[in-house]
Every structure is written in structure tokens, then in C-alpha cells.
C-alpha beads as a LAMMPS data file, in Angstrom:
LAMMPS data file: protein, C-alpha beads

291 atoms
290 bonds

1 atom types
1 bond types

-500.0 500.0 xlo xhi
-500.0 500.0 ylo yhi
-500.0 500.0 zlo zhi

Masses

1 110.0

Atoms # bond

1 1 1 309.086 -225.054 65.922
2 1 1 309.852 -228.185 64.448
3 1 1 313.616 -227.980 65.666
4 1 1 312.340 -227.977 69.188
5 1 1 309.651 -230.570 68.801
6 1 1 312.678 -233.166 67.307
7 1 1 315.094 -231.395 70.532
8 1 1 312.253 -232.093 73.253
9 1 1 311.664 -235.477 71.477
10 1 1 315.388 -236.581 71.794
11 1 1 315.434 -235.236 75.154
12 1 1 312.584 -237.432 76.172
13 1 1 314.067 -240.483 74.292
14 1 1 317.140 -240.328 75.961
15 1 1 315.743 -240.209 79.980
16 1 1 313.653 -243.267 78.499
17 1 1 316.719 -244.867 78.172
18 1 1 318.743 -243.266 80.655
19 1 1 315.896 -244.952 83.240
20 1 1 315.224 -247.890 81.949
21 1 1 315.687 -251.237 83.169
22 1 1 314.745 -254.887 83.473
23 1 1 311.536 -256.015 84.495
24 1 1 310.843 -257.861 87.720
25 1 1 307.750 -260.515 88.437
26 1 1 307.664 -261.801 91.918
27 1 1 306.237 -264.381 93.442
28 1 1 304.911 -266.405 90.435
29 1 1 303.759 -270.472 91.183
30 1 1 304.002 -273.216 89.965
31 1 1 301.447 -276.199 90.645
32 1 1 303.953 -279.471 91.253
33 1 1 303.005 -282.570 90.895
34 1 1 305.675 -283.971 92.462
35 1 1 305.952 -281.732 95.755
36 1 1 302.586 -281.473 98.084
37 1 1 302.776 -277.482 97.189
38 1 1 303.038 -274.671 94.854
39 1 1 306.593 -273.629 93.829
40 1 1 307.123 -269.643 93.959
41 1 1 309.745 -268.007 91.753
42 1 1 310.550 -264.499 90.432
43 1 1 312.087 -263.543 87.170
44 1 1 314.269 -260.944 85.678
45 1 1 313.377 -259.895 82.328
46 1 1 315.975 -257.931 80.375
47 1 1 315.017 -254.320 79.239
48 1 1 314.749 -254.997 75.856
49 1 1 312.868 -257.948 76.301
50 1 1 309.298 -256.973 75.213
51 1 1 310.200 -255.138 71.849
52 1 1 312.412 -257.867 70.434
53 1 1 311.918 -261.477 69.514
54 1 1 314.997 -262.961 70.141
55 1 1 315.539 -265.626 72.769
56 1 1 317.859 -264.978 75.808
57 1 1 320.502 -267.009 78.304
58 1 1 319.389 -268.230 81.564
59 1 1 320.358 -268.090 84.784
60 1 1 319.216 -269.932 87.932
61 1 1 319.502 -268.081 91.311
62 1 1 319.708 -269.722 94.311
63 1 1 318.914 -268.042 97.848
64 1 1 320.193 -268.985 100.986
65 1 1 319.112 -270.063 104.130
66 1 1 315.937 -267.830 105.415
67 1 1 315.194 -266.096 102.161
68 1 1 312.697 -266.742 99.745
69 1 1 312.314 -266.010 95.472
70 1 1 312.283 -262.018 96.195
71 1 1 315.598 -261.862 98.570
72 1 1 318.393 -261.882 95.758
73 1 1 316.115 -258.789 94.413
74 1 1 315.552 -257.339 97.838
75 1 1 318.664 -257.474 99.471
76 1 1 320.483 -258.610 96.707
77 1 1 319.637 -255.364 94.516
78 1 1 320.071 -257.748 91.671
79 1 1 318.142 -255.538 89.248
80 1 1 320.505 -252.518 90.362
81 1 1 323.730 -254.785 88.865
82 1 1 322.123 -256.605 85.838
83 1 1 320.902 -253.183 84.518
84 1 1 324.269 -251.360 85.016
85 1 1 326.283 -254.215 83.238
86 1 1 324.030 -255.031 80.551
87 1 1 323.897 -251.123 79.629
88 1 1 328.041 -251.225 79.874
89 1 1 328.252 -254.840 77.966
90 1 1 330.231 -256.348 80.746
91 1 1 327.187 -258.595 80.548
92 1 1 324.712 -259.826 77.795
93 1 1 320.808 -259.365 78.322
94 1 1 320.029 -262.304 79.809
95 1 1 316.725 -264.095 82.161
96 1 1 317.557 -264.910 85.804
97 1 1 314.993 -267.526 87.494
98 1 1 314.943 -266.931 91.352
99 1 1 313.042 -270.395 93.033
100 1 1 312.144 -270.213 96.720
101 1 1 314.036 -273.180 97.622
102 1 1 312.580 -273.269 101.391
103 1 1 314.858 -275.287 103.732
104 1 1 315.146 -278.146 100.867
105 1 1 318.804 -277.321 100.324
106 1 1 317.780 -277.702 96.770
107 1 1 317.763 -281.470 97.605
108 1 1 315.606 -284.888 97.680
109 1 1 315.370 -285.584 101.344
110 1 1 315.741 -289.011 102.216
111 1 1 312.614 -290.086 102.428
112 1 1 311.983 -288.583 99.007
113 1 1 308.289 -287.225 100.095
114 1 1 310.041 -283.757 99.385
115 1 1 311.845 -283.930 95.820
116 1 1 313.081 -280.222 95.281
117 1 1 315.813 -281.211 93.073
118 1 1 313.364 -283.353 91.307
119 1 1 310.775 -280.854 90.725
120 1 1 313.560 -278.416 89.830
121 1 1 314.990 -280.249 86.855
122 1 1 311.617 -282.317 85.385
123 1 1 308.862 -279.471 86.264
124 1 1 310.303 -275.695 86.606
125 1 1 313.182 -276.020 84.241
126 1 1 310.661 -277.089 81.447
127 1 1 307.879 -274.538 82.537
128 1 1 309.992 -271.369 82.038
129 1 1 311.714 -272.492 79.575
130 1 1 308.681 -272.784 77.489
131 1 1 306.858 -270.055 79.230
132 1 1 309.799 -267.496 78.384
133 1 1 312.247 -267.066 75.271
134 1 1 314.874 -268.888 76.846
135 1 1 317.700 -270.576 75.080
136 1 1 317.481 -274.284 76.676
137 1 1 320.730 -275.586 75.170
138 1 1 323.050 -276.106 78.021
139 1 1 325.776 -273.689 76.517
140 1 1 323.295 -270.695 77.747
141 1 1 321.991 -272.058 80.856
142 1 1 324.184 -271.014 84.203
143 1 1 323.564 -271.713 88.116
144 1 1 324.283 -269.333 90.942
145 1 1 323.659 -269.296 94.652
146 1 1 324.565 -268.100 98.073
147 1 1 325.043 -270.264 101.082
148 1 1 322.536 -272.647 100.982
149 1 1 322.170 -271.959 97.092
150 1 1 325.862 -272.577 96.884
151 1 1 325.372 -276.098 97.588
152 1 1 322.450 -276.213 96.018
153 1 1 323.845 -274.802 92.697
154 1 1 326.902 -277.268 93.130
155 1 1 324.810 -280.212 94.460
156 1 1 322.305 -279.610 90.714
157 1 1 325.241 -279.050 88.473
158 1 1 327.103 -282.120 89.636
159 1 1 324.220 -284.333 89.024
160 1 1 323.508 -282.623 86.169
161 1 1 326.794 -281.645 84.013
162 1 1 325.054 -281.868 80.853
163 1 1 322.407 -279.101 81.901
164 1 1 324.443 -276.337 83.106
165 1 1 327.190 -274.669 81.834
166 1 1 328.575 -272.483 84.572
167 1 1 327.985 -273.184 88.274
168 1 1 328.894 -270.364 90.729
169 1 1 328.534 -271.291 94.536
170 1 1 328.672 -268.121 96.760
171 1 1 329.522 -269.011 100.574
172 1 1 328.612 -272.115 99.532
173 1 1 327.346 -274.001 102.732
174 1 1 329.301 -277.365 101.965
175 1 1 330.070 -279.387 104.445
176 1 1 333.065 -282.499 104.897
177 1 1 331.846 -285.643 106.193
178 1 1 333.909 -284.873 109.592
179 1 1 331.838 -281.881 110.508
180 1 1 328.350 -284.115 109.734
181 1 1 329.180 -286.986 112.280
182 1 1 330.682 -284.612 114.253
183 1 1 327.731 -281.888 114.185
184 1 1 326.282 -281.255 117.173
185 1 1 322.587 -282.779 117.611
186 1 1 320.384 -279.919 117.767
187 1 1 322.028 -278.371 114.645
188 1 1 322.140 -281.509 112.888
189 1 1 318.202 -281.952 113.624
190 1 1 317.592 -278.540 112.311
191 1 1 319.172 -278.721 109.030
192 1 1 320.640 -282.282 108.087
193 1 1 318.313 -284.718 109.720
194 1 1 315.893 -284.443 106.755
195 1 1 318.313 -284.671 104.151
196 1 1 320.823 -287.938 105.916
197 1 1 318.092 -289.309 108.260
198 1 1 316.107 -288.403 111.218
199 1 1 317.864 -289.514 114.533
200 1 1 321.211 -290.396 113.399
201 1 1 324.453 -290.331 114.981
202 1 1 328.130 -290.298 114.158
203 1 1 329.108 -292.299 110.974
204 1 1 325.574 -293.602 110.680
205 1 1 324.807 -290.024 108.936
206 1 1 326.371 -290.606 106.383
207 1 1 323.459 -291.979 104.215
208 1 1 323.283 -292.965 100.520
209 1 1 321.068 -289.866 100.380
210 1 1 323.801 -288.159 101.790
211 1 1 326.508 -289.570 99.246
212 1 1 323.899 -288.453 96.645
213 1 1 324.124 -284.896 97.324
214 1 1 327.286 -283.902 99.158
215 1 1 329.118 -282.073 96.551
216 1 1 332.387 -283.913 97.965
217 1 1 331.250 -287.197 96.483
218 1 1 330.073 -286.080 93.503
219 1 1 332.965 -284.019 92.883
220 1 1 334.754 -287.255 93.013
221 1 1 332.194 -288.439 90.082
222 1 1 332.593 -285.615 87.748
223 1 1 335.924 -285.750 87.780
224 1 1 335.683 -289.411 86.001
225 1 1 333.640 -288.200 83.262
226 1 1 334.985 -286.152 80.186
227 1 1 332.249 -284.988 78.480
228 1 1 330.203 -281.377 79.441
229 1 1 332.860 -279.956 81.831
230 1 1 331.310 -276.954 83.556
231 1 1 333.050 -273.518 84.287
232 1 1 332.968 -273.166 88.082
233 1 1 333.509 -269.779 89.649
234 1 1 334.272 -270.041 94.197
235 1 1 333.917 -267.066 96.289
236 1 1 333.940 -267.199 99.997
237 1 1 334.603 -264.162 102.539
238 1 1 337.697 -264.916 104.474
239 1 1 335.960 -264.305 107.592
240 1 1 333.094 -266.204 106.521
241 1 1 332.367 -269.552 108.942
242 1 1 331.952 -271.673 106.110
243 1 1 335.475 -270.986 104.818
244 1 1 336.558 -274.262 106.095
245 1 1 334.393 -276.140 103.686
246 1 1 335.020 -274.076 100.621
247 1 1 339.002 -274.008 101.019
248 1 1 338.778 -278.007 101.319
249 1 1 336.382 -277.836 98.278
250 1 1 339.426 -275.761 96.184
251 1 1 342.272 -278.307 97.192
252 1 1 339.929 -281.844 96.241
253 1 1 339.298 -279.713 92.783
254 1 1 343.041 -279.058 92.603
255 1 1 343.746 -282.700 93.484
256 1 1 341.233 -283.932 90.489
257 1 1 342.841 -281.681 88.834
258 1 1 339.569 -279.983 88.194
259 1 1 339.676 -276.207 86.264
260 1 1 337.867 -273.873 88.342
261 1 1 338.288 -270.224 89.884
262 1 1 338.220 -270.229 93.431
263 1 1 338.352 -266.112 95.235
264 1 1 339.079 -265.457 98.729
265 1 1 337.739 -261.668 99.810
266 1 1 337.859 -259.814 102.903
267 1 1 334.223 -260.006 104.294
268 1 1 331.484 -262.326 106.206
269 1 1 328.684 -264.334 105.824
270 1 1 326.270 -261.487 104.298
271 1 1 324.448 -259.474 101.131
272 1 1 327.423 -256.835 101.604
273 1 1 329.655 -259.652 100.697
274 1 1 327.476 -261.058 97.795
275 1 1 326.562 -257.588 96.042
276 1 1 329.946 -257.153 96.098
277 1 1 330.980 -260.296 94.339
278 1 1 328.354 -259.814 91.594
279 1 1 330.073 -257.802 89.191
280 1 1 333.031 -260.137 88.845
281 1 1 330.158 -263.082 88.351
282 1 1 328.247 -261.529 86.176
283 1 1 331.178 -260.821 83.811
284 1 1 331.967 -264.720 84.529
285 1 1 329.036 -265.897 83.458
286 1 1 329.101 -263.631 80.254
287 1 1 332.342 -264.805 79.490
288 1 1 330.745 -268.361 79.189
289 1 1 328.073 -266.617 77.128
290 1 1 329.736 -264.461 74.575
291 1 1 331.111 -266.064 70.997

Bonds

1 1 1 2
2 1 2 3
3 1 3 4
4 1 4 5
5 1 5 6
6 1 6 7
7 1 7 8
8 1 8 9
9 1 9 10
10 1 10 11
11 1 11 12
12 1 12 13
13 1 13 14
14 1 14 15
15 1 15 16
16 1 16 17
17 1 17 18
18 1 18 19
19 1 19 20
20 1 20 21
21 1 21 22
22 1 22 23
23 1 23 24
24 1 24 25
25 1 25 26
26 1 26 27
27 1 27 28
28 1 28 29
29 1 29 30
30 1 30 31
31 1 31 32
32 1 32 33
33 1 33 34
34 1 34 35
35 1 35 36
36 1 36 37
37 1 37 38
38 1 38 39
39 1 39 40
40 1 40 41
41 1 41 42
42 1 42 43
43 1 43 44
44 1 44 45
45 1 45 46
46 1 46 47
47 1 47 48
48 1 48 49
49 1 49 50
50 1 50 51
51 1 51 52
52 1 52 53
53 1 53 54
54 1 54 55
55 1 55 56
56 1 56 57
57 1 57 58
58 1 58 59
59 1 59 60
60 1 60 61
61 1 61 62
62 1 62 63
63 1 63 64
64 1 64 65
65 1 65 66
66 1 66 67
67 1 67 68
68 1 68 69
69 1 69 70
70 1 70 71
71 1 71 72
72 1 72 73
73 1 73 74
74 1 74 75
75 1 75 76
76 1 76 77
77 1 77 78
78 1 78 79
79 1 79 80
80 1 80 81
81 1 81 82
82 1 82 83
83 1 83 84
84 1 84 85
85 1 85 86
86 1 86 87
87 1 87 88
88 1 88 89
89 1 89 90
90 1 90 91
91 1 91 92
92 1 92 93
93 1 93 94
94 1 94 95
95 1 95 96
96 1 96 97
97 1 97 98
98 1 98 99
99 1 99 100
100 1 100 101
101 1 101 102
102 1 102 103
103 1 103 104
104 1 104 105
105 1 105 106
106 1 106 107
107 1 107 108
108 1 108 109
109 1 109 110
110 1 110 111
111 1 111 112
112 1 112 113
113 1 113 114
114 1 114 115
115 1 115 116
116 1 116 117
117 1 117 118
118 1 118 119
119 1 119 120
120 1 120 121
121 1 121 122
122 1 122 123
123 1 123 124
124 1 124 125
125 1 125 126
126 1 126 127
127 1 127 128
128 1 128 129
129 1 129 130
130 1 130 131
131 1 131 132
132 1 132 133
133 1 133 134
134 1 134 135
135 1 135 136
136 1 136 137
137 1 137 138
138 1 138 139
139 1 139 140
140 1 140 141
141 1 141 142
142 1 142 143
143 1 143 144
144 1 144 145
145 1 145 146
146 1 146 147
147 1 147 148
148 1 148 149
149 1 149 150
150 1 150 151
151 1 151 152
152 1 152 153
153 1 153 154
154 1 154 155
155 1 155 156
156 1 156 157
157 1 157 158
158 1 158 159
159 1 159 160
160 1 160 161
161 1 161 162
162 1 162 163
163 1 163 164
164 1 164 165
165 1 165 166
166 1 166 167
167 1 167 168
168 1 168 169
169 1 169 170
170 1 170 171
171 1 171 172
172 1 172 173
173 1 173 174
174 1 174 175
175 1 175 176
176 1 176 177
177 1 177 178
178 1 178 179
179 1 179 180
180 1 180 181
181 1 181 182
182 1 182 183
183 1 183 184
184 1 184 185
185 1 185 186
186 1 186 187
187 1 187 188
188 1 188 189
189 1 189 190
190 1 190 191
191 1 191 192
192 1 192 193
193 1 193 194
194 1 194 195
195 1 195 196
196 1 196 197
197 1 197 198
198 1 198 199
199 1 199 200
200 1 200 201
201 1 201 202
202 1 202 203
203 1 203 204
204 1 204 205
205 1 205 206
206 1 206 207
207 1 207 208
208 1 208 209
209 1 209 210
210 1 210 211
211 1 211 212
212 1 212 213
213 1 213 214
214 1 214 215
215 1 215 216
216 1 216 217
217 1 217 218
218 1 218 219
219 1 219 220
220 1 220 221
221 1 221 222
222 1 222 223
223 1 223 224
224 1 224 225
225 1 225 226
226 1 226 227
227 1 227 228
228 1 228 229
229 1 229 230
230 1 230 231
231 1 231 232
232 1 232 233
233 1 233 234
234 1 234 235
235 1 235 236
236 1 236 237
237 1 237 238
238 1 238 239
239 1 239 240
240 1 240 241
241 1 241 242
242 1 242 243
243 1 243 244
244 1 244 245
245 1 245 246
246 1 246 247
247 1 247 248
248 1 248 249
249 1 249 250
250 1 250 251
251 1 251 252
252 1 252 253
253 1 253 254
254 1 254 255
255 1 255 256
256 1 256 257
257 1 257 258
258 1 258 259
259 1 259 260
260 1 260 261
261 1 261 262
262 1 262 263
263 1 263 264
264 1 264 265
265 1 265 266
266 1 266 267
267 1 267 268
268 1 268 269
269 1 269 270
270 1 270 271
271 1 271 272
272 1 272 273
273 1 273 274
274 1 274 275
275 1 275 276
276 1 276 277
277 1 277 278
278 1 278 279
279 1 279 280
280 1 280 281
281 1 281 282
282 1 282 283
283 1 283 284
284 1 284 285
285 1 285 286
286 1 286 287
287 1 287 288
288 1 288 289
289 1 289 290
290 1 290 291
């Protein structure tokens, strides 16, 4: 009897773990001070995250254009691929932060009355931080994002070297200064007007607030310092229509003479693409976090 107690036991102990995964929170908020509304953001706790007390790596996630904090779990199946490679220890247990980043590109705008970037480093980077058991030395803390979140992620890091670690733009929606004055006006209305100026034409958009962002002239900045060099991981679809921007990103890096991995895949502009660049990321962001 007590052979097949211990049997049905082991069984049971073993579909526990056979089954089980991170935890997901969605939709959490934030009260900012410095933005006119509450931030939302999701998290990713590992699986072993409630019966330990040890303190975990951090990643920030990014979403693109259109999405919100629940889109890298939704369409992203993030949970899917952090639970499969932490299990196979092509990645460590680690705490992913997802933001909704609205249409702020991750940015100040120019008229500064909508700080995301500030908010992001002075407000939510301290409030999880100290709200979860993250490790905040800059060794364990990577950024990630798609499209948008690429420059966003690259736009952060770049003004911030001695915060991140890793940076990993996906798609990233970068942009050279040729295809800003030359953007046509509707599209530049839609998504640059807030972040170079409202109105603007030609050369004229190419604002300090512009300068301050564009990860093309702060590329140019990093490369002049020597301290906190971060581990930057490109991947772009080669159909994708923002391969023009990321290919130019690779060569100014390679002219700076700036270490990074840059990946050209067959694909588009789309979550097939990103889920399947994940497991290649993942394991580059563990490399950065293993000893």
C-alpha cells in the first residue's frame, strides 16, 4: 500500500513539474508623476519564483507599434519560450517587464509634456525593481523590443550605457535622417511630428529632440566613450520594410568599429518573424547572464 501511495505521489510530482510554468500579471499601473496618466505593464515571473528567495535578472520588453503590455504574451507566446528554455537551461530564470509604451516611441517628445523615456528610467525602473527580487546592477539588466521597441530599446540603452547590459532591437523601426526630411507629410504627422516638431518640413525636422533620440546620433556618442560597452544583438527579416534602416545601422557600427551581432532571416514585418527569433535571443541574453 505504501509502495503505491510513494508511486501515485511521484506520479503526481512529476505532471506538477511536467506543467508548470512562469507566472503572468497583466495589466498592472503605475501612478506617474511625471506623465498625465497611469503606466500599464505586465510581468513574467519565473516558475520557481514563489518558493525561493533568491533575486533574479531582468529584462525589459518593448512592443511595437499598435500593441500594448499584454501583446509580446499574446501574440508573442512569450511564456510558451521562456518556460521551454529555462526548463532546458538554454536560459536562466529570469523577470521580463512588458511597459505599454503607447505611440511614445519610448521617447520625450519635443515639447517634453510626454516624458516616456523619463518616466521609464526615474519611476518604473525603480518601482519594480523594488517591488520584485530583481538584481538592479546593470550586469543583469537587458532591453528587448520589436519595431517600435527596437528603437526604443536602442534609443534607452544609448542614453543609458551604464543601465543596460544587452540591448536587442527586433525590426527595429530606425530611421536615417534622409528618409525623415524626405517622409511624406501625412506619415510624418502621424508618427514623427510629436517627437521632431509639429509642422515641419525638410531639414527643419531634424530637431535637437530629434538628435537626442535617433539612435544614428547617439551611436556616434557611444562610440566615444569606453566605459559600460553593451552587447547588442540585430535581427531584421530580409523582406522586412525597415531593412533599409537596420542594414545602414550594421555598417555605421562596423565603421565605429562597434562589436555587435547583426542577423538577416528570411521573413516580414510580423510575430511569425519575432517568435521565431526568440530562441536565439533568449540564449543571447543568457550568455550575458551566465558566469
Amino acid at each position: 500500500m505504501k509502495k503505491k501511495f510513494f508511486y501515485i505521489a511521484a506520479l503526481i510530482m512529476m505532471a506538477i513539474n511536467l506543467f508548470a510554468g512562469g507566472k503572468v500579471i497583466e495589466s498592472m499601473e503605475m501612478k506617474s508623476k511625471i506623465l498625465n496618466y497611469p503606466v500599464k505593464y505586465s510581468v513574467y515571473l519565473p516558475e520557481d519564483y514563489d518558493r525561493s528567495l533568491r533575486s533574479y535578472p531582468v529584462v525589459y520588453l518593448f512592443h511595437g507599434t499598435g500593441d500594448d503590455e499584454t501583446s509580446w504574451i499574446q501574440f508573442g507566446e512569450l511564456c510558451r519560450y521562456l518556460d521551454e528554455n529555462i526548463k532546458n537551461g538554454t536560459f536562466p530564470p529570469a523577470i521580463f517587464i512588458l511597459p505599454d509604451g503607447k505611440l511614445s516611441w519610448y521617447s520625450n517628445d519635443v515639447e517634453k509634456k510626454d516624458a516616456w523615456r523619463d518616466m521609464f528610467i526615474k519611476e518604473l525602473i525603480p518601482t519594480v525593481e523594488k517591488a520584485y527580487r530583481i538584481r538592479s546592477k546593470r550586469e543583469f539588466r537587458a532591453i528587448a523590443g520589436n519595431s517600435m521597441g527596437g528603437f526604443g530599446v536602442l534609443s534607452v540603452a544609448l542614453n543609458y550605457p551604464e543601465l543596460f547590459s544587452t540591448c536587442i532591437p527586433m525590426s527595429a523601426a530606425i530611421f536615417t535622417d534622409e528618409e525623415i526630411v524626405n517622409m511624406d507629410d501625412m506619415r510624418y504627422s502621424e508618427r514623427f511630428a510629436q517627437l521632431c516638431g509639429i509642422g515641419l518640413k525638410g531639414k527643419d525636422r531634424l530637431t535637437e529632440n530629434w538628435k537626442a533620440i535617433s539612435p544614428f546620433y547617439l551611436i556616434e556618442k557611444y562610440a566615444n566613450t569606453k566605459n559600460n560597452p553593451i552587447r547588442f544583438y540585430f535581427d531584421c527579416g530580409d523582406k522586412d520594410y525597415l531593412i533599409k534602416g537596420n542594414m545602414m545601422m550594421h555598417l555605421k557600427m562596423n565603421e565605429l568599429k562597434i562589436p555587435h551581432e547583426f542577423r538577416i532571416r528570411e521573413g516580414n514585418h510580423g510575430w511569425p518573424y519575432w517568435r521565431s527569433g526568440l530562441i536565439n535571443e533568449l540564449k543571447f541574453i543568457g550568455d550575458g547572464f551566465h558566469r
